[in-house]
C-alpha positions, 0 to 999 in steps of 0.5 A: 521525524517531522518535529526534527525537520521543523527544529532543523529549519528553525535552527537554520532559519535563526543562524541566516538572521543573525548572520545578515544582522552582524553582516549589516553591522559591520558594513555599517561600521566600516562605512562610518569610521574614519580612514587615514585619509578622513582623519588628516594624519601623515602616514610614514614617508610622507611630509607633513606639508603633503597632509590633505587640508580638505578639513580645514574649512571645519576645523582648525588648521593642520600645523606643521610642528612636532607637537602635531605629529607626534600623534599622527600614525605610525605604521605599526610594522616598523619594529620601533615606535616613537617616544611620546608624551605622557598623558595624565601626569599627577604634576604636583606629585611628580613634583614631589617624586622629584625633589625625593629623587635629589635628597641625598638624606634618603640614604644613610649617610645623608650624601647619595641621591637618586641622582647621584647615579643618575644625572639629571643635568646630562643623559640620567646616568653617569660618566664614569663607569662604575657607580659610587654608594655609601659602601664604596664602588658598586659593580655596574655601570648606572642605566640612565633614568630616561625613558625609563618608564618604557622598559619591561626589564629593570637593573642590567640582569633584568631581574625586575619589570616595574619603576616600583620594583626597581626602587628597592634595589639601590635603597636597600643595597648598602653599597647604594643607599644602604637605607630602608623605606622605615627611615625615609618616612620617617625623615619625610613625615618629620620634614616641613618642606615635605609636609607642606608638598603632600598636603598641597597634594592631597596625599599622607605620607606613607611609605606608600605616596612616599614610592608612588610620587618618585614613580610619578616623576620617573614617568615624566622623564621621557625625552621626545622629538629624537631626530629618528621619531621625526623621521618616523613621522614622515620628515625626511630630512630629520635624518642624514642619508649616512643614518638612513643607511645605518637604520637599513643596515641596522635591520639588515645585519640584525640588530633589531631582532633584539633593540626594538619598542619605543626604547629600542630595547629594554625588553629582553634579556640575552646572552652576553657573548653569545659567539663567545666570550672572547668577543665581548671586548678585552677589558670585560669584568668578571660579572656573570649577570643574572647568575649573580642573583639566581646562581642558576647556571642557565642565566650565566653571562645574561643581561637586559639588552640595553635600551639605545635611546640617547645611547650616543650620550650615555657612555661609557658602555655595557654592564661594566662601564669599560668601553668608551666610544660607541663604535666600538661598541657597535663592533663589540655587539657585531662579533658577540652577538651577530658573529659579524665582523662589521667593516667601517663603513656600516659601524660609521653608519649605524653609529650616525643612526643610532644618534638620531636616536637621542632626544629632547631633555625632559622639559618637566625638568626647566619646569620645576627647575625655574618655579 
């Protein structure tokens, strides 16, 4: 009995001890660590003209530049981040990723490129509804190549997570490339211009470098300081008072349940027409989504919910290129996904909203543009 009581003491008397150890050392790390006021950085709502400068005597000035901010803190119950830059980019292979991704002789006929479908020049997709391949006219309307290292669903049925998945569709597709990975590397290792770039970084060719150099380039092409990410930094006057309603009315009608993240969607896959089919549009194509790959009945009508990032420069709109103007589309996404019929004031307003959503092009591209 009395070895028991003494276990029991012991026991008690170790459990206090490290309690008061873990409870000094977390008071320890909360009094050292910076908080937001220590660490000089906007919070949302506020400019950056407001930020404290009581560390400029120790360190460098704040500057008031979008290329401060866009680091600063963003309050992370907002349903949408900012775009931002990427970090540690192998540039001599993004170089290569990008010279790859205009080479027409990738594909069999030695006349479609990756831009062909993805203009580099415009918004990264294309302007007419529907894209053309080696075979013909494909079925879907091109999703622009911007921002697109942000997105967890690929192609418009979703069906991949991964820039390295998604690079086998259009390069097996015969209706796009109509090519195969044995080709391409044989046409890159037999070229000098090639031979010379992957030397000069270091890289064999292999079908390997040959895919891990155009991802590297498509994770350069993020097109940052959108008006509405200035905003979100704290710059007020980024935005007009009527977007500043269409991004209140966007939340508010409900929108954002599914156009949320840094690319303010492209992450989820819905429904298509989920008040109804007769509310997607007039002119709709017969195209099931998923179900096209799967047969599954279940994925019937499903596609990737749309990043609307640069939506306002990407048209024509939806999976099929058939809608022209983006307020009509607003209206088409109020009745068959919302089962809302939106009156023109809030189409007008989410659509000056969703126009702050555009961004700078991507400047890796003047850059390897004038070398």
């Amino acid at each position: 009995m009395q070895n028991n009581r003494l276990v029991i003491c012991c026991v008690t008397i170790l459990c206090v001890t490290v309690g008061l150890l873990m409870f000094d050392g977390v008071k320890a790390y909360l009094n050292e660590s910076p908080t937001l006021a220590d660490t000089n950085i906007p919070l949302p709502g506020s400019k950056a003209s407001d930020v404290s400068d009581t560390t400029a005597s120790n360190s460098s000035p704040v500057v008031d530049t979008a290329q401060h901010i866009r680091r600063a803190y963003v309050d992370p119950s907002i349903p949408i981040q900012p775009i931002l830059p990427i970090e540690n980019i192998d540039r001599a292979k993004a170089k290569i990723g990008w010279r790859l991704f205009k080479d027409p002789n990738l594909s069999s006929n030695k006349q479609v490129s990756c831009e062909s479908c993805h203009n580099l020049q415009t918004n990264g997709a294309e302007q007419i509804p529907v894209s053309v391949g080696v075979n013909g006219v494909g079925l879907r309307n091109s999703l622009t190549i911007f921002n697109a290292m942000n997105n967890y669903r690929l192609f418009w049925d979703g069906r991949v997570n991964t820039l390295e998945e998604q690079l086998e569709g259009p390069i097996h597709n015969p209706v796009e490339m109509d090519s195969s990975w044995e080709d391409i590397h044989q046409y890159v290792a037999s070229s000098k211009l090639y031979r010379q770039l992957f030397a000069e970084a270091n890289l064999d060719i292999t079908v390997h470098t040959i895919k891990s150099a155009l991802v590297e380039f498509e994770n350069t092409l993020t097109t940052l300081d959108a008006p509405f990410d200035l905003y979100l930094y704290g710059q007020e006057d980024a935005i007009s008072d009527s977007a500043k309603r269409g991004w209140f009315a966007f939340q508010s009608e409900g929108c954002i349940a599914c156009h949320q993240g840094p690319n303010v969607g492209g992450g989820l896959v819905m429904r298509f027409g989920y008040f109804g089919q007769d509310k997607t549009g007039s002119e709709r194509s017969s195209d099931l989504g998923r179900f096209a790959t799967t047969s599954k009945p279940e994925d019937r009508h499903l596609f990737r919910v749309a990043s609307l990032r640069n939506v306002a420069d990407t048209a024509p709109y939806f999976h099929d290129g058939q809608t022209q103007h983006l307020s009509e589309a607003i209206r088409i996404m109020g009745k068959s996904q919302l089962g809302k019929d939106l009156d023109d004031k809030t189409v007008d307003d989410i659509q000056q909203f969703l126009i702050t959503l555009s961004g700078k092009r991507p400047s890796i591209l003047e850059e390897f543009e004038n070398e």
